[in-house]
C-alpha positions in Angstrom: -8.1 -23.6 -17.7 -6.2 -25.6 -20.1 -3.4 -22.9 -22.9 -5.1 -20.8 -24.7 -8.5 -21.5 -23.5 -11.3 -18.9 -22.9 -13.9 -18.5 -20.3 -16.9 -16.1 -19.5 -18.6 -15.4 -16.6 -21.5 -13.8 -15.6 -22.7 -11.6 -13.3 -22.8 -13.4 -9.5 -21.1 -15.6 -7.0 -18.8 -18.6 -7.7 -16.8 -21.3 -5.7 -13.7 -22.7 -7.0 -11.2 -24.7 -4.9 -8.6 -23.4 -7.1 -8.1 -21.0 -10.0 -5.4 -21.8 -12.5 -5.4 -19.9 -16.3 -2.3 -21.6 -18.6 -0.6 -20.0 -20.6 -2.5 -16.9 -23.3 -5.9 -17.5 -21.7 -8.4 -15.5 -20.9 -11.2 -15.0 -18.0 -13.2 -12.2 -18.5 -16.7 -11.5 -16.5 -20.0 -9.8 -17.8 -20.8 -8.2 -14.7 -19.9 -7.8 -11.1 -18.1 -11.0 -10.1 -17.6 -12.2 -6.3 -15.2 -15.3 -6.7 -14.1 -17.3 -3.5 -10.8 -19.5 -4.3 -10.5 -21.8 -1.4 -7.0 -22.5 -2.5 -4.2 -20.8 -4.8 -5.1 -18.4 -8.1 -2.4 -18.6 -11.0 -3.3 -16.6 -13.9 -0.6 -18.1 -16.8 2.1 -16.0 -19.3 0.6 -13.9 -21.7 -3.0 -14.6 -20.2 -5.7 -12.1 -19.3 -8.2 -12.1 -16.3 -10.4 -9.3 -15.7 -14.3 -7.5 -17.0 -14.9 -6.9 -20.2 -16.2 -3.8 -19.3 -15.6 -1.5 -16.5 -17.8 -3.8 -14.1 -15.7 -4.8 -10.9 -13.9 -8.0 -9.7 -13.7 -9.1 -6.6 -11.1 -12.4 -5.4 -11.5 -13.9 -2.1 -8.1 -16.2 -2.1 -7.7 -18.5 0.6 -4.7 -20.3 -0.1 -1.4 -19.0 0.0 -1.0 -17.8 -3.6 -2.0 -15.4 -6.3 0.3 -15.4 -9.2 0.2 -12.8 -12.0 2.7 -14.6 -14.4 5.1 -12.7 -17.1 3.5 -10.9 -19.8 -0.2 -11.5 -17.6 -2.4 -8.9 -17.3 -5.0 -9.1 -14.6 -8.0 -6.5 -13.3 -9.1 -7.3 -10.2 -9.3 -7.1 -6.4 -7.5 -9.3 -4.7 -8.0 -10.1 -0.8 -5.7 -13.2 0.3 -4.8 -12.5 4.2 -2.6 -15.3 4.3 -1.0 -15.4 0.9 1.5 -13.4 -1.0 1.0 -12.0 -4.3 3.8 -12.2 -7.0 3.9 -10.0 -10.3 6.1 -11.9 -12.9 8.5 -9.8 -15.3 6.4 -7.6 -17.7 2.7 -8.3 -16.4 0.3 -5.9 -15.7 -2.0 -5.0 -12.5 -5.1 -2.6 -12.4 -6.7 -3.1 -9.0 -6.2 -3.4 -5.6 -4.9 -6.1 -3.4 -4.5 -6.9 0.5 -2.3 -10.4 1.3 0.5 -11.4 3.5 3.6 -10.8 1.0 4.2 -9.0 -2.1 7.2 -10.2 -4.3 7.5 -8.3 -8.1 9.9 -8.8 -10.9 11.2 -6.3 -13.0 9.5 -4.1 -15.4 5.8 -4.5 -14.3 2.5 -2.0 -13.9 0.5 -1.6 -10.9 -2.6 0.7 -11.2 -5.1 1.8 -9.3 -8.3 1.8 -10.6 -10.7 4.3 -12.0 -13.1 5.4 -9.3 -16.9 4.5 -9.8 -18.8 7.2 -10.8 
C-alpha cells in the first residue's frame, strides 16, 4: 500500500504473498479477518492496521517478518513460527503474537486485548 493510502476489508479470508503499508496508512477491517501472508508483513511509520471496531484480526505470516514500524500502531494477532516480530521506537501493540524472535525499541506499548464477551 503505497504512503498515505487507505484500505478496507471486509469480513472473510484473504491471500496476500506479502503485506507492506508505507508510511501513515491505514488497513482497517469490517469484520472478522483471517489473512494468510505467504511472505513478510511491514506495517510503515505513523501507519495503522487493525478493526474498526472491536471485531478480531487474525495474521497467518509465513515469512520471516512482521514489522510494526516507529509511531505504527497495529491490533492484531499475529502467528509467524518462523519469523521474528520487531516493534519500532514509539509504536503501539494491542494483541497477541507467537513467532520465532521478538526485538523492540524503546518506548513502545504492548497490550493485551479485551476479552470477548
Amino acid at each position: 500500500m503505497l504512503n498515505g493510502g487507505t484500505l478496507s476489508l471486509q469480513a472473510g479470508t484473504f491471500t496476500f504473498c506479502d503485506m507492506t503499508l508505507g508510511r501513515s496508512a491505514a488497513l482497517t477491517t469490517q469484520g472478522p479477518v483471517i489473512s494468510n501472508v505467504v511472505g513478510n508483513v511491514v506495517i510503515g511509520t505513523a501507519s495503522r492496521f487493525g478493526p474498526a471496531a472491536g471485531t478480531p484480526v487474525s495474521v497467518n505470516v509465513g515469512g520471516k517478518l512482521v514489522r510494526v514500524s516507529q509511531s505504527a500502531f497495529a491490533n492484531a494477532s499475529f502467528v509467524a513460527p518462523n519469523g521474528r516480530i520487531t516493534f519500532g521506537r514509539d509504536s503501539d501493540f494491542v494483541g497477541c503474537f507467537c513467532t520465532d524472535r521478538e526485538k523492540s525499541d524503546k518506548h513502545i506499548t504492548l497490550q493485551c486485548p479485551a476479552p470477548l464477551q
